[in-house]
N, C-alpha and C positions, 0 to 999 in steps of 0.2 A: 983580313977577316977579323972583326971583332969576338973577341971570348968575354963572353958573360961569368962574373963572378957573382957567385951562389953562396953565401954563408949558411952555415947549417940554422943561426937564428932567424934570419930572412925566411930562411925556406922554411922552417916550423911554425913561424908568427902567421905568415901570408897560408898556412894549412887549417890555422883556427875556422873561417869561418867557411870551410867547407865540409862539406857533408860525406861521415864515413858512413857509408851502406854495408852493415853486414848479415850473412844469413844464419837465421837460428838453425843450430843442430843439438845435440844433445846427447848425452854417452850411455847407450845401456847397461841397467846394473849388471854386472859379470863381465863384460864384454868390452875389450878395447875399440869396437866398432860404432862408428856414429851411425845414430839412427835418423833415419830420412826426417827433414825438419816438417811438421801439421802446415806452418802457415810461415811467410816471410816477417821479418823483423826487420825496419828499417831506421838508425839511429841516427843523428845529424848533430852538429856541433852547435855552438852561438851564432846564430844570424839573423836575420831578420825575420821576425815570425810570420810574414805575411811570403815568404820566399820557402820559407823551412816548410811551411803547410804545404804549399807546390810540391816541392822536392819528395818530400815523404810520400804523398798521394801518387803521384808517376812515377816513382822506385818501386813500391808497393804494388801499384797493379803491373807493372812491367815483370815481375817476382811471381806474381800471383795466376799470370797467364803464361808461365813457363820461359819465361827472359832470367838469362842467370845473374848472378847479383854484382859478376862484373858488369855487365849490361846496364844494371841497375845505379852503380855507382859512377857511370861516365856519363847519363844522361839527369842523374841529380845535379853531378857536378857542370853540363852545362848549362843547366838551369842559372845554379847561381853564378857562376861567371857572366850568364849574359842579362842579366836582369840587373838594372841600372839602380833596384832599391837596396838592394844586396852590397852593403857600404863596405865591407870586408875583403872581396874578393873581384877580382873580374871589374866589367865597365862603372863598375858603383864604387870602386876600391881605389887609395890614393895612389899618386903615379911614385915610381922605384926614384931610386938615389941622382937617376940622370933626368929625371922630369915625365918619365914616359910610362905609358898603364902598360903593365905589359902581363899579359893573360901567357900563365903557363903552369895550368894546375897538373897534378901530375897524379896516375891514379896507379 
């Protein structure tokens, strides 16, 4: 069996151009308790802006019709893993140290 070696800089460079999805909450004053977030917030990293507009829009409404924002952030992130413009990550992204693309984003 082959073991895949993972350097912690591999594995943070290959996380730039994927999209962190997180959801707005917010602290009431007095209160250690968060308050229920109005509306979803979806943020994304450097990618291709024609991929990133995708991503946000189906994060968004996936958040917006009650999908949680982990939900949210595995279906951005197979957006850009699998969308060939998206030069960062996934099929659009250059192959690893042994020639080979190899898709393993990790949420």
């Amino acid at each position: 069996m082959h073991s895949i070696k993972l350097s912690r800089r591999h594995f943070l460079s290959g996380m730039t151009g994927v999209g962190a999805i997180l959801p707005v909450t917010s602290i009431a004053a007095g209160s250690s308790q968060a308050a229920s977030p109005k509306r979803p917030l979806v943020v994304t990293s450097k990618t291709n802006p024609l991929v990133r507009e995708e991503i946000t829009t189906t994060a968004y409404d996936l958040m917006l019709n009650g999908g949680s924002a982990m939900d949210a952030a595995e279906k951005g992130t197979n957006i850009s893993e699998s969308d060939p413009r998206d030069t960062t990550v996934g099929y659009g992204g250059d192959p690893n140290e042994d020639g080979f693309l190899q898709l393993d984003a990790s949420v």
